[in-house]
C-alpha positions in Angstrom: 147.6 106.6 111.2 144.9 109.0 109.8 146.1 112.0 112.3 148.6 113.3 114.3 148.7 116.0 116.9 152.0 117.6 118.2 151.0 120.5 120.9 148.1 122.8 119.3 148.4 121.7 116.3 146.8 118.9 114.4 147.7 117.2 110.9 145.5 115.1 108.9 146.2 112.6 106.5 145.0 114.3 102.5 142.1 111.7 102.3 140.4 113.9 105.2 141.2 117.0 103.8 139.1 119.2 103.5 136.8 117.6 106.3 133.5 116.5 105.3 131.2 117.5 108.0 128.9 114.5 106.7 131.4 112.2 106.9 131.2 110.4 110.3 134.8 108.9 110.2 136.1 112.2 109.5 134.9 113.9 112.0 135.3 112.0 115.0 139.2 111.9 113.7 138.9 115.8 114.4 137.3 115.1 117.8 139.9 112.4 118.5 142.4 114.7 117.4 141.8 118.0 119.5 141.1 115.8 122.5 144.7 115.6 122.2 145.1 118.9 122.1 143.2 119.6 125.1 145.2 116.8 127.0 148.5 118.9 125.7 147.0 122.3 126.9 146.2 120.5 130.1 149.7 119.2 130.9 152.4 121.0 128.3 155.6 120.3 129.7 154.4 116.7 131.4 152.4 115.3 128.4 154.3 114.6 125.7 156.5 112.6 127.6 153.9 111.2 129.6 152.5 109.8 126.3 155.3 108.4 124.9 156.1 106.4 128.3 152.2 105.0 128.5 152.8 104.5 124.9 155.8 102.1 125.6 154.0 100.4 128.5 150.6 100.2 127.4 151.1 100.2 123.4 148.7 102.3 121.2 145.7 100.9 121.6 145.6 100.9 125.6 147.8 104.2 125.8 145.3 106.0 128.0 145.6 109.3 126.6 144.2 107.3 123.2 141.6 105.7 125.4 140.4 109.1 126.9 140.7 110.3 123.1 138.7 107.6 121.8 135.8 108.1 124.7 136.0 112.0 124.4 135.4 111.6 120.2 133.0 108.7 120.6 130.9 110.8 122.6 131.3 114.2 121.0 130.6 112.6 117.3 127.1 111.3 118.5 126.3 114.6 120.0 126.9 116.3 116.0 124.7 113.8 114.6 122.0 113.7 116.9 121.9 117.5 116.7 122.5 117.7 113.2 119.8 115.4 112.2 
């Protein structure tokens, strides 16, 4: 696990700390990561334990609030290097 989000807030492991903004890894951890906060923000009361029960059904990898995460990050990280180029 490289990052974690509980509610707003978002906690990185020290290896991406500070964030290199050339660093492609690193920042579409920070993408993944406040996709998750914008999933909390969309649903507070109903998406924490929404995760955790797609989490025990599902498992990490097909969770689908990971797989939104991973497609919202995915997309957002090749936007900042095609515009930062």
């Amino acid at each position: 696990m490289s990052g974690l989000t509980l509610a707003n807030r978002v906690y990185l492991r020290a290896e991406h700390c500070p964030i290199d903004p050339s660093n492609r890894t690193s920042v579409e951890l920070v993408f993944h990561e406040l996709a998750h906060v914008l999933q909390f923000r969309r649903h507070p009361f109903l998406f924490p334990l929404q995760y955790l029960l797609q989490h025990l059904r599902y498992g990490y990898a097909n969770n689908p609030a990971e797989v939104e995460a991973r497609q919202i990050a995915a997309n957002l990280v090749e936007q900042y290097f095609r515009n930062d180029g």
